[in-house]
MOPAC internal coordinates of N, CA, C and O (Angstrom, degrees):
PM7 1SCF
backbone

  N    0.0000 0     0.00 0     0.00 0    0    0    0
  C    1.4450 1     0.00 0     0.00 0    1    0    0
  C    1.5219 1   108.37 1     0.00 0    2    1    0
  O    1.2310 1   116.40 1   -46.71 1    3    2    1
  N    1.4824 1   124.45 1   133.29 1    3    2    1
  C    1.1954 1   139.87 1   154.86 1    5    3    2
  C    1.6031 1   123.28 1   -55.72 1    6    5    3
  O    1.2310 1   126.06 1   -60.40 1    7    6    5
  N    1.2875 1   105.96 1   119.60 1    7    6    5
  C    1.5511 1    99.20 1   174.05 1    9    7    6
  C    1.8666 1   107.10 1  -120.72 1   10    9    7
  O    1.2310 1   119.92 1   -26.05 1   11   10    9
  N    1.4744 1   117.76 1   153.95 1   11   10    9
  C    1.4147 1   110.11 1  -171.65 1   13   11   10
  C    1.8180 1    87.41 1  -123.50 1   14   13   11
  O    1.2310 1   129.53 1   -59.31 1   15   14   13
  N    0.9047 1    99.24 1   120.69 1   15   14   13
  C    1.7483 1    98.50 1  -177.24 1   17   15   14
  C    1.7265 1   106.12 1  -124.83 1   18   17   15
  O    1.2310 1   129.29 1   -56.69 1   19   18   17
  N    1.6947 1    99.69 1   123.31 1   19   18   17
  C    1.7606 1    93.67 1  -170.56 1   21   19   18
  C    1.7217 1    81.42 1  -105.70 1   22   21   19
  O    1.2310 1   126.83 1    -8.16 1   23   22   21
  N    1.2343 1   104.47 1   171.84 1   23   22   21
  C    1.5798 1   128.48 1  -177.92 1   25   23   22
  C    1.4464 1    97.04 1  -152.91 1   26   25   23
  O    1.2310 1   132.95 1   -46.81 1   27   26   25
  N    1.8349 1    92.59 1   133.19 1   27   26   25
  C    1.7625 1   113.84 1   163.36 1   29   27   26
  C    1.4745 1   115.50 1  -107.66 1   30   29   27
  O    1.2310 1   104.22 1   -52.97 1   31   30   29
  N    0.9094 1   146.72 1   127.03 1   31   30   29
  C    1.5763 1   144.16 1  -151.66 1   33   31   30
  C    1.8523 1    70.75 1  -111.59 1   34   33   31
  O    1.2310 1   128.46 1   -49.38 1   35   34   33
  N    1.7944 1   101.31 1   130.62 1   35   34   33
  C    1.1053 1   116.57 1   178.57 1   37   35   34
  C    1.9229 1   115.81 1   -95.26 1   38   37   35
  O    1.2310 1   128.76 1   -40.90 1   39   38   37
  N    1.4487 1   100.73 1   139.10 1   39   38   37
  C    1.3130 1   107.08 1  -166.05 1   41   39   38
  C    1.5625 1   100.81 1   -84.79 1   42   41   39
  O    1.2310 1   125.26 1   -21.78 1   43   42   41
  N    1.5035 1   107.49 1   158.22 1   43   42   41
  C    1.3966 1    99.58 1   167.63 1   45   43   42
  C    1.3502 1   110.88 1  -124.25 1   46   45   43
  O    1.2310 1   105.93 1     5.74 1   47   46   45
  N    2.0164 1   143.71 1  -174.26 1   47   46   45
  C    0.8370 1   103.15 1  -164.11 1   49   47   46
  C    1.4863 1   103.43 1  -113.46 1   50   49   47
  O    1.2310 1    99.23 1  -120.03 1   51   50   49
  N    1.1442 1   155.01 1    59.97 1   51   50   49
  C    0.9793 1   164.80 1    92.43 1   53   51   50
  C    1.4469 1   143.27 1   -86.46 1   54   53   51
  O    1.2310 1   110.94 1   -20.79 1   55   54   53
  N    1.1608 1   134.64 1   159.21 1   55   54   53
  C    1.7606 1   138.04 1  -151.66 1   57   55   54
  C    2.0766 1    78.10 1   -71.79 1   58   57   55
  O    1.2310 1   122.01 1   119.49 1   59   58   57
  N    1.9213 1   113.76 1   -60.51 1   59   58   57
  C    1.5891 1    87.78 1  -163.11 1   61   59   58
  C    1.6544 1   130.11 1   -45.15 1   62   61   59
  O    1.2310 1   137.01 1   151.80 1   63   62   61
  N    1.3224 1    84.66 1   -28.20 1   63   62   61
  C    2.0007 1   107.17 1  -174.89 1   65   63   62
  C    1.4018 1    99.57 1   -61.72 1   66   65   63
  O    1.2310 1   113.82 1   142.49 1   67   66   65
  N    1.2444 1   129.29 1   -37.51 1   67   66   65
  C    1.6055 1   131.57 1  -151.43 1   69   67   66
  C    1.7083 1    87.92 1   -90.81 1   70   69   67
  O    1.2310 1   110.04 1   115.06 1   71   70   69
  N    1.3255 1   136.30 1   -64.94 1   71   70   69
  C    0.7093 1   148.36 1  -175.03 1   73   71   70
  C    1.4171 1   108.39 1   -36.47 1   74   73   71
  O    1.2310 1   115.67 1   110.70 1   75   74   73
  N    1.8258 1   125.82 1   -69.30 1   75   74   73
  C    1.2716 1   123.55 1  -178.02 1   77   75   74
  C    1.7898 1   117.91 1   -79.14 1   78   77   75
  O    1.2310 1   123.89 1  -174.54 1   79   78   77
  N    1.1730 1   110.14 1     5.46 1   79   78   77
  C    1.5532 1   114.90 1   157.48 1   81   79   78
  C    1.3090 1   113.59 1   -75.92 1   82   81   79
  O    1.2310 1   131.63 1   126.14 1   83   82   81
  N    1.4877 1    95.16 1   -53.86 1   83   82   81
  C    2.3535 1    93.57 1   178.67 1   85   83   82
  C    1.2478 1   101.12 1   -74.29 1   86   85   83
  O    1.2310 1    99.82 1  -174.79 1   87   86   85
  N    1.5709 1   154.06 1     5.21 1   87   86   85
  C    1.1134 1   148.85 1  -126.26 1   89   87   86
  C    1.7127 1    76.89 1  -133.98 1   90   89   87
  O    1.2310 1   127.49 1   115.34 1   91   90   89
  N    1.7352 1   103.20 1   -64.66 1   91   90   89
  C    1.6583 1    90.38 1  -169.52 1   93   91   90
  C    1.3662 1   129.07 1   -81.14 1   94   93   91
  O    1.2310 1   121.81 1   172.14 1   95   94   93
  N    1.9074 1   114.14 1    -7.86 1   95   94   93
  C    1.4678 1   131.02 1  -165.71 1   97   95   94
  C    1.0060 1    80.77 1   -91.55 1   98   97   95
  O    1.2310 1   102.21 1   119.91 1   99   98   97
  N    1.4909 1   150.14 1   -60.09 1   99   98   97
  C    1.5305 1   113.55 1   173.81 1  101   99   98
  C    1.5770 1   147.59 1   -56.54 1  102  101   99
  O    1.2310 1   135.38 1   147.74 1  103  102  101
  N    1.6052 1    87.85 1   -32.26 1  103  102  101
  C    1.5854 1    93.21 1   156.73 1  105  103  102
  C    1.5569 1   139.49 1   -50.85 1  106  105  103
  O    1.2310 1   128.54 1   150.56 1  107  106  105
  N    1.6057 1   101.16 1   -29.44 1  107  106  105
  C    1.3769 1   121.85 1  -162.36 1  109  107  106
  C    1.7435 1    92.68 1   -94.64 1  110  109  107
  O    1.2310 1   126.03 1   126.37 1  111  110  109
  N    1.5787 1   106.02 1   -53.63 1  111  110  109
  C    1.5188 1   107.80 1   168.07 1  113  111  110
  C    1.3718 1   130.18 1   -19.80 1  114  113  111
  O    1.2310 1   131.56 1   110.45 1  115  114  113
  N    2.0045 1    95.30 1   -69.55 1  115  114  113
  C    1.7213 1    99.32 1  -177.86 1  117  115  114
  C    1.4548 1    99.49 1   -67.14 1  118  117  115
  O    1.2310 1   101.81 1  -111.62 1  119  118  117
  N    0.8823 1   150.82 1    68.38 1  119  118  117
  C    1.5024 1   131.36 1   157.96 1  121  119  118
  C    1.3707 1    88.36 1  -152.20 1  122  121  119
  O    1.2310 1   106.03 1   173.32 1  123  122  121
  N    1.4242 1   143.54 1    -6.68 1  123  122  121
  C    1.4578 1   130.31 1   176.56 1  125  123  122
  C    1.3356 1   116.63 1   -61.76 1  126  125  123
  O    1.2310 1   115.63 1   -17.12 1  127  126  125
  N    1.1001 1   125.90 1   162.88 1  127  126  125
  C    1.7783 1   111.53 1   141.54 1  129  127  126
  C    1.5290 1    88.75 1  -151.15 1  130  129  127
  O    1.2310 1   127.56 1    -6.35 1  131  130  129
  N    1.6583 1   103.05 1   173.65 1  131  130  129
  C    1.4774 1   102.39 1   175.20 1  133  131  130
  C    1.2389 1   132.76 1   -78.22 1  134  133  131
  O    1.2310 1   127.69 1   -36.76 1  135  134  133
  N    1.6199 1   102.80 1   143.24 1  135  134  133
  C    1.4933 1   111.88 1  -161.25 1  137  135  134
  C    1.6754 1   104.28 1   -51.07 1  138  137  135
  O    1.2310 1   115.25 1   -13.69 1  139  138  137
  N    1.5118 1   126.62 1   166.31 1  139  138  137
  C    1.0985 1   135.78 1   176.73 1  141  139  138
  C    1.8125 1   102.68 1   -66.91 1  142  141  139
  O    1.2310 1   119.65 1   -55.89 1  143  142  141
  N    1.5318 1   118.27 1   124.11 1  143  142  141
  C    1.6245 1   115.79 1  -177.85 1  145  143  142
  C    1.3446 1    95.28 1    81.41 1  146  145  143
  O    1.2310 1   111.87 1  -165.06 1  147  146  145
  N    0.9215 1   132.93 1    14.94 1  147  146  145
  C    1.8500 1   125.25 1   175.43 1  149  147  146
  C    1.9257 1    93.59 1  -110.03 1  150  149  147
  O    1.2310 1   131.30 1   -67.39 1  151  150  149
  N    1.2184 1    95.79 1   112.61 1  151  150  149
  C    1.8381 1   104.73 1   172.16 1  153  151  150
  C    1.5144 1   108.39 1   -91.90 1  154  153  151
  O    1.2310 1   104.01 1   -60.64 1  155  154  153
  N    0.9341 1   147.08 1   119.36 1  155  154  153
  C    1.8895 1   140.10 1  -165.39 1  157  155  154
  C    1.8267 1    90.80 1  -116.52 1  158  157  155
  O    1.2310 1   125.32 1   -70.51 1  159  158  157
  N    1.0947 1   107.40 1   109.49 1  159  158  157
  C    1.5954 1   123.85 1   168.31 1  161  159  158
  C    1.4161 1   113.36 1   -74.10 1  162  161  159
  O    1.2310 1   129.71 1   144.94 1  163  162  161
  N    1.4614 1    98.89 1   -35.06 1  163  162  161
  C    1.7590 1    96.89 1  -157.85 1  165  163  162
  C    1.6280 1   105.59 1  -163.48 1  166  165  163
  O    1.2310 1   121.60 1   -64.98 1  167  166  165
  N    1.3331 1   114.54 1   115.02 1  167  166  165
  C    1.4004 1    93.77 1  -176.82 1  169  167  166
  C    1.5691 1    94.94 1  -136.69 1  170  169  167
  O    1.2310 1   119.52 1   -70.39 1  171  170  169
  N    1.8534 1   118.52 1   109.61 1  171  170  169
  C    1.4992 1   103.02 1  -160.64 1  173  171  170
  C    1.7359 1    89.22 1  -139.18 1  174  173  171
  O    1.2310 1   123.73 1   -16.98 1  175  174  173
  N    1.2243 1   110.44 1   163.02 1  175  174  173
  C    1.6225 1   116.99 1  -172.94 1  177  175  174
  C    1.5628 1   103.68 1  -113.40 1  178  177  175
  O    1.2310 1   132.93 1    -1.32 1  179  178  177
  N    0.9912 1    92.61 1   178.68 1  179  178  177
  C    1.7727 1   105.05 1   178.10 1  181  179  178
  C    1.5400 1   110.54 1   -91.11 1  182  181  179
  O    1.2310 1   120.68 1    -6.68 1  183  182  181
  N    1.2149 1   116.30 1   173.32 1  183  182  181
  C    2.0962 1   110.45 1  -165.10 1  185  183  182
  C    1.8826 1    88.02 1   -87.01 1  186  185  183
  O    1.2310 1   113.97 1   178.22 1  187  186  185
  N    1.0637 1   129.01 1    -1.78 1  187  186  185
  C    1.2052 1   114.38 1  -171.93 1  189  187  186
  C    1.8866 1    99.63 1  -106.90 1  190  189  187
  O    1.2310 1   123.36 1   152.17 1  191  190  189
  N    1.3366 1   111.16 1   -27.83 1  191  190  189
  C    1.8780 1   114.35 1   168.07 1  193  191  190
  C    1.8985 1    91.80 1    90.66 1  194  193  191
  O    1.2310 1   118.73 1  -150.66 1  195  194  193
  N    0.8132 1   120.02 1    29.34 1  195  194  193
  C    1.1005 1   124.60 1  -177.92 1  197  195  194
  C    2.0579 1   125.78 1  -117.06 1  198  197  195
  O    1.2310 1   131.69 1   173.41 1  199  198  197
  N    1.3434 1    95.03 1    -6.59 1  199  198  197
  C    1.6968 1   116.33 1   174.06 1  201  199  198
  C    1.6136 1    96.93 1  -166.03 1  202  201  199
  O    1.2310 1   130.20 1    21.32 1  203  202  201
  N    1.7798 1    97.94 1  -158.68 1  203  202  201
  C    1.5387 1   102.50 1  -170.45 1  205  203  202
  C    1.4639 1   101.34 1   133.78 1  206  205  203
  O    1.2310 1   125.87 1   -20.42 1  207  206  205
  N    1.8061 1   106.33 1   159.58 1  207  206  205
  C    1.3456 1   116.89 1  -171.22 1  209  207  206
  C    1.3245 1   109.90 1  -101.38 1  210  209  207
  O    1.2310 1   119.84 1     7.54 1  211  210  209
  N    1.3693 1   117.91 1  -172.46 1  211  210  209
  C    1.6810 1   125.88 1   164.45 1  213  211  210
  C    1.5392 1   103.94 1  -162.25 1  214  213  211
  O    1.2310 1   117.43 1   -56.39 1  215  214  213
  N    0.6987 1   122.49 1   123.61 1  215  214  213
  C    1.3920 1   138.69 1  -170.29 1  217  215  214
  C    1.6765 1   112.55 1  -119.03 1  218  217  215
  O    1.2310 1   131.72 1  -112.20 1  219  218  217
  N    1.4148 1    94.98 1    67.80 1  219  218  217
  C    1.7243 1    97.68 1   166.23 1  221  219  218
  C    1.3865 1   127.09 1  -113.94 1  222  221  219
  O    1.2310 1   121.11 1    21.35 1  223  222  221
  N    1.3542 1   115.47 1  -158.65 1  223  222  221
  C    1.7607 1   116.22 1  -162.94 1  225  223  222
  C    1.6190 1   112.80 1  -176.27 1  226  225  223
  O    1.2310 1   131.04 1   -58.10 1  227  226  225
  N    1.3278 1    96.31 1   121.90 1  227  226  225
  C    1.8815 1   117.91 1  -172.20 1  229  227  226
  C    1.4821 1   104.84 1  -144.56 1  230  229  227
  O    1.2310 1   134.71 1   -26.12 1  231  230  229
  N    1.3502 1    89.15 1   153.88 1  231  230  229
  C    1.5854 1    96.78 1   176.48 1  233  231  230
  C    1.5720 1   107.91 1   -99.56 1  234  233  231
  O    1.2310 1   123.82 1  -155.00 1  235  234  233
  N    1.2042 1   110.28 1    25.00 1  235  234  233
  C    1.3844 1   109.19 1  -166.85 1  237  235  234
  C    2.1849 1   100.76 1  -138.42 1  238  237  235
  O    1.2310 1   117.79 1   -63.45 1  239  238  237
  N    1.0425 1   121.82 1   116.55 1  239  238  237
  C    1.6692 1   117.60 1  -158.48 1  241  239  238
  C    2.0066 1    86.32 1   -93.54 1  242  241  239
  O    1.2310 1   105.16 1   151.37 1  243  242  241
  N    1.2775 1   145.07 1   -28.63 1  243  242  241
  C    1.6194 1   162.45 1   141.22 1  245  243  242
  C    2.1287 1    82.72 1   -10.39 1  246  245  243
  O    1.2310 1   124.12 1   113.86 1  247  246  245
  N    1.6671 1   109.71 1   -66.14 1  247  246  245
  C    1.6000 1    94.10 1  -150.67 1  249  247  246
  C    1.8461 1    99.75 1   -76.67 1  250  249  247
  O    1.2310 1   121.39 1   163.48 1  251  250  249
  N    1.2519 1   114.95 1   -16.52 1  251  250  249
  C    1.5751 1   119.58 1   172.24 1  253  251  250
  C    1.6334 1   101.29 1   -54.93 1  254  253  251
  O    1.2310 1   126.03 1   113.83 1  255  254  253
  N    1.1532 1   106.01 1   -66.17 1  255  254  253
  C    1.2763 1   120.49 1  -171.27 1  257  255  254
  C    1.7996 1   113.41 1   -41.79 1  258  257  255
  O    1.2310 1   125.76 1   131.50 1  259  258  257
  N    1.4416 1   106.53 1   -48.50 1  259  258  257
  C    0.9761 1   119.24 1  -167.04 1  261  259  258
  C    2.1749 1    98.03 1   -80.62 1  262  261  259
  O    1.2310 1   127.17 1   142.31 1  263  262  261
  N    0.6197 1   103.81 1   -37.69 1  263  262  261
  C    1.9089 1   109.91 1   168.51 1  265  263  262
  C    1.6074 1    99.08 1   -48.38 1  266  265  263
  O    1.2310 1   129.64 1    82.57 1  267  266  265
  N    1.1388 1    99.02 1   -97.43 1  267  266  265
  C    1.4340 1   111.49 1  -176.17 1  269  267  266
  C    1.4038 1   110.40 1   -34.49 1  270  269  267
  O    1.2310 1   100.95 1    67.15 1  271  270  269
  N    0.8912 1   152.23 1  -112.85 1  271  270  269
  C    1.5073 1   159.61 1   141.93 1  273  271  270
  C    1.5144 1   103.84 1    29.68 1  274  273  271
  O    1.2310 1   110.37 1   175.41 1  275  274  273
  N    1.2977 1   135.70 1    -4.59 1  275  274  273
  C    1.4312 1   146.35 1   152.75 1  277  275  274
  C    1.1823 1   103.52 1   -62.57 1  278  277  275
  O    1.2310 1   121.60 1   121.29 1  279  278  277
  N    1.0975 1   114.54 1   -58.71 1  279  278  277
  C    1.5764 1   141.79 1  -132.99 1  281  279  278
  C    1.7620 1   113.30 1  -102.57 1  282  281  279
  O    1.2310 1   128.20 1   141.28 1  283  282  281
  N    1.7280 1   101.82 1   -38.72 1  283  282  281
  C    1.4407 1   113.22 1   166.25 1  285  283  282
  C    1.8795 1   120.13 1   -23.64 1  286  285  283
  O    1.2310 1   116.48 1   139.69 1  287  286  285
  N    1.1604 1   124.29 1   -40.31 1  287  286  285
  C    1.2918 1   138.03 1  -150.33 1  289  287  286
  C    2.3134 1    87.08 1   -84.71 1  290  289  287
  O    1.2310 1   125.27 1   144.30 1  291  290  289
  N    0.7820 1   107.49 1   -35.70 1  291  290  289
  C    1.3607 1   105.49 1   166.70 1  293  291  290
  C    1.3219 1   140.93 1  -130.32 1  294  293  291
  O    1.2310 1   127.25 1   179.25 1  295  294  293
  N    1.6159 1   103.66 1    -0.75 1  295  294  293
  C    1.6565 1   112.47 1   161.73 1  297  295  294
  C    1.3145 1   104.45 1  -118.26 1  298  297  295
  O    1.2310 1   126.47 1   -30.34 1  299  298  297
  N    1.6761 1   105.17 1   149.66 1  299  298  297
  C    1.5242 1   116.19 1   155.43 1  301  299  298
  C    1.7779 1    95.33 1   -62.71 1  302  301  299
  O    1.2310 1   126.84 1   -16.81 1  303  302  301
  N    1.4691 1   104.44 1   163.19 1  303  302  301
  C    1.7015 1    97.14 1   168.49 1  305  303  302
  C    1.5355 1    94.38 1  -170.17 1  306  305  303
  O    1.2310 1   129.98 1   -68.55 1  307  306  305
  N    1.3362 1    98.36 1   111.45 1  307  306  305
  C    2.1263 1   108.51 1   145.36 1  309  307  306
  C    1.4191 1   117.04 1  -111.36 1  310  309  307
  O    1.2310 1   137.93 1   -31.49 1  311  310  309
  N    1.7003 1    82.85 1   148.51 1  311  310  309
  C    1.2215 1    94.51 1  -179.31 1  313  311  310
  C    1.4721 1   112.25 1  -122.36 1  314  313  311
  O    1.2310 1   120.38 1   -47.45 1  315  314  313
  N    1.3343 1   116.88 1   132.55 1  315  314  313
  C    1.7434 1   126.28 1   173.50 1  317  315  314
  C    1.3762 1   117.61 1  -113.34 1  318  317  315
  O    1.2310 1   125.26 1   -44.87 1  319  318  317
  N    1.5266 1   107.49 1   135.13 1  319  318  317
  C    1.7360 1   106.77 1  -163.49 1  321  319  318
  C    1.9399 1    78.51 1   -99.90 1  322  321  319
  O    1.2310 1   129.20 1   -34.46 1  323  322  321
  N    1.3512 1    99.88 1   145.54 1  323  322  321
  C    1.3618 1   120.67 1  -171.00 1  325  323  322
  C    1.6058 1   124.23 1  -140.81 1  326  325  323
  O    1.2310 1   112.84 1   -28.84 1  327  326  325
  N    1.3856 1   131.13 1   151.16 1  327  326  325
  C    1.2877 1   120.47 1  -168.31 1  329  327  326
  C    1.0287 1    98.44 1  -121.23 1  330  329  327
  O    1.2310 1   115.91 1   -21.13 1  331  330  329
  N    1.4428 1   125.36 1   158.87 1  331  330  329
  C    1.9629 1   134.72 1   158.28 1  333  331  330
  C    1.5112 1    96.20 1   -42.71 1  334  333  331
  O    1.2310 1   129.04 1   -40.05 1  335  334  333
  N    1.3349 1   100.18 1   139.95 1  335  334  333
  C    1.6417 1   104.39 1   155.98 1  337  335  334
  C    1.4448 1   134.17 1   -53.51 1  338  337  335
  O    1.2310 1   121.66 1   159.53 1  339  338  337
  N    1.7621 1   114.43 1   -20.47 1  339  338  337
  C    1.0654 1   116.98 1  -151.79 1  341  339  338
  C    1.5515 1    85.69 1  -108.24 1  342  341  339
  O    1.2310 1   107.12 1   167.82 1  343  342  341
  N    1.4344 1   141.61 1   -12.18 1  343  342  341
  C    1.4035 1   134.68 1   136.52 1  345  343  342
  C    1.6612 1   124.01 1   -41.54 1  346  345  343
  O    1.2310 1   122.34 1   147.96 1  347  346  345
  N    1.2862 1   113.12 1   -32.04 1  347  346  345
  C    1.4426 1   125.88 1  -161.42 1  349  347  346
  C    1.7361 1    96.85 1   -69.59 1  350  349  347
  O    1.2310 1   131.17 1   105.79 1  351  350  349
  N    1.4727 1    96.04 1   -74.21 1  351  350  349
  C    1.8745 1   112.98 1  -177.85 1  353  351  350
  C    1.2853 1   102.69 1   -44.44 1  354  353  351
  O    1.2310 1   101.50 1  -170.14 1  355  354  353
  N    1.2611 1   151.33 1     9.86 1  355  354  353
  C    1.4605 1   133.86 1   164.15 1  357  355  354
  C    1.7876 1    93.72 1   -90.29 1  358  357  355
  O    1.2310 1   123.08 1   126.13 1  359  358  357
  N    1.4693 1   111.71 1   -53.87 1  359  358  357
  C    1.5028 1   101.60 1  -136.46 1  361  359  358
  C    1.6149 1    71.31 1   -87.06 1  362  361  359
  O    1.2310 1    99.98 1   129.55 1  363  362  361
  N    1.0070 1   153.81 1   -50.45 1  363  362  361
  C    1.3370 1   145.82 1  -177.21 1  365  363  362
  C    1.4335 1   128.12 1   -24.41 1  366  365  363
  O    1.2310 1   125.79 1   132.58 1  367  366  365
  N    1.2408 1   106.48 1   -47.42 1  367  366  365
  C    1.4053 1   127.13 1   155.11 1  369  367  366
  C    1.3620 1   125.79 1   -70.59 1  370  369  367
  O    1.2310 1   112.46 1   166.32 1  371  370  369
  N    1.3923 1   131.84 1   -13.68 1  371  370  369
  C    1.3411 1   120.75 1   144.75 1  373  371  370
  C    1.1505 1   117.82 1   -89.91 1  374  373  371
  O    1.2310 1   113.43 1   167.05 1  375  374  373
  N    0.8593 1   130.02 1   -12.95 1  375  374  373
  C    1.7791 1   127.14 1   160.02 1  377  375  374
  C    1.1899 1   105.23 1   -51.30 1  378  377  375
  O    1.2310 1   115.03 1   117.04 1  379  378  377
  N    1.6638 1   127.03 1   -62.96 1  379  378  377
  C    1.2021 1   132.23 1  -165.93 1  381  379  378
  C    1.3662 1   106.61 1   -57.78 1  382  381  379
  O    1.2310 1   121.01 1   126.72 1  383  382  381
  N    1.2941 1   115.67 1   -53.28 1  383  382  381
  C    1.6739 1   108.18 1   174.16 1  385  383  382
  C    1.3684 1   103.42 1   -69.80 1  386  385  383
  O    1.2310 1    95.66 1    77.39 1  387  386  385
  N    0.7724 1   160.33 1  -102.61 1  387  386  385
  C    1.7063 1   145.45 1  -178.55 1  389  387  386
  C    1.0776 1   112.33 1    16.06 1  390  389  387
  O    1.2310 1   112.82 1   128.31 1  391  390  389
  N    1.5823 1   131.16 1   -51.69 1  391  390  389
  C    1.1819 1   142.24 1  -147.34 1  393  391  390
  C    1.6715 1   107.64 1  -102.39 1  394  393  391
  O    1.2310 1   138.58 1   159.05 1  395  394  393
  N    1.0268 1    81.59 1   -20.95 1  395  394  393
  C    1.9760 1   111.82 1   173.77 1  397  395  394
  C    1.5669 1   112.01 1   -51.84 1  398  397  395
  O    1.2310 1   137.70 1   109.16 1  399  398  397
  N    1.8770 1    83.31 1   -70.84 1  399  398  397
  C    1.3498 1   105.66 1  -173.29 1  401  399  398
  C    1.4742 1   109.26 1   -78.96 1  402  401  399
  O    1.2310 1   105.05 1   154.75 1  403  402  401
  N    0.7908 1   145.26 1   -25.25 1  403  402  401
  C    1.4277 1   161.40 1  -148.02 1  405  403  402
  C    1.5328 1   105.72 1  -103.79 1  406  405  403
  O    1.2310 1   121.86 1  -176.32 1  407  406  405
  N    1.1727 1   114.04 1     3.68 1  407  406  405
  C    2.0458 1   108.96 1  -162.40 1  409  407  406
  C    1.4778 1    86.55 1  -133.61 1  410  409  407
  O    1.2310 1   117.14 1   161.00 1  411  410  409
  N    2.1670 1   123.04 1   -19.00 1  411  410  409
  C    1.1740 1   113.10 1  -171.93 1  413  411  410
  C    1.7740 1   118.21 1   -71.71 1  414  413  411
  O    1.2310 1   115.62 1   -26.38 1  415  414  413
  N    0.8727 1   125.92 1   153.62 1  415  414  413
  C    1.5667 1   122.84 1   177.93 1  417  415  414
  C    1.5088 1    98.82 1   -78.96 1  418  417  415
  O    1.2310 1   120.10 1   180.00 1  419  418  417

């Protein structure tokens, strides 16, 4: 299963606060790597470095959990389990005919 997980790196309200948040999320960062069963497709930020997506995939929802939940302490973070598009247009199209037939009197 595909998961699309965005992250907001949370502000604090002063420059010292801001400072030792990016100070320790990078610290904590370089030392990650991906969890065991965690596949990482895509892991890209915004032009400002301040949010951004990740686009990975496990058969196991325990190693999501366990990613994110690292990370909680300085990002907001959702996560949405998601399919290829080109899965979508099959069942989409029997809906539509379903929905076809199904609306006729």
């Amino acid at each position: 299963m595909k998961y699309m997980i965005d992250y907001k790196i949370r502000h604090g309200v002063g420059h010292e606060q801001n400072f030792n948040t990016a100070e320790g999320l990078i610290t904590a960062f370089s030392k990650w790597k991906p969890e065991d069963g965690l596949n990482v497709h895509a892991f890209v930020s915004n032009l400002v470095g301040d949010a951004g997506y990740v686009l990975v995939e496990t058969n196991n929802p325990t190693v999501i959990l366990s990613f994110v939940s690292k990370f909680t302490f300085w990002n907001d973070v959702q996560v949405h389990p998601v399919i290829d598009v080109a899965e979508v247009i099959p069942v989409t199209t029997g809906s539509v005919d379903w929905a076809r037939k199904a609306s006729k009197a």
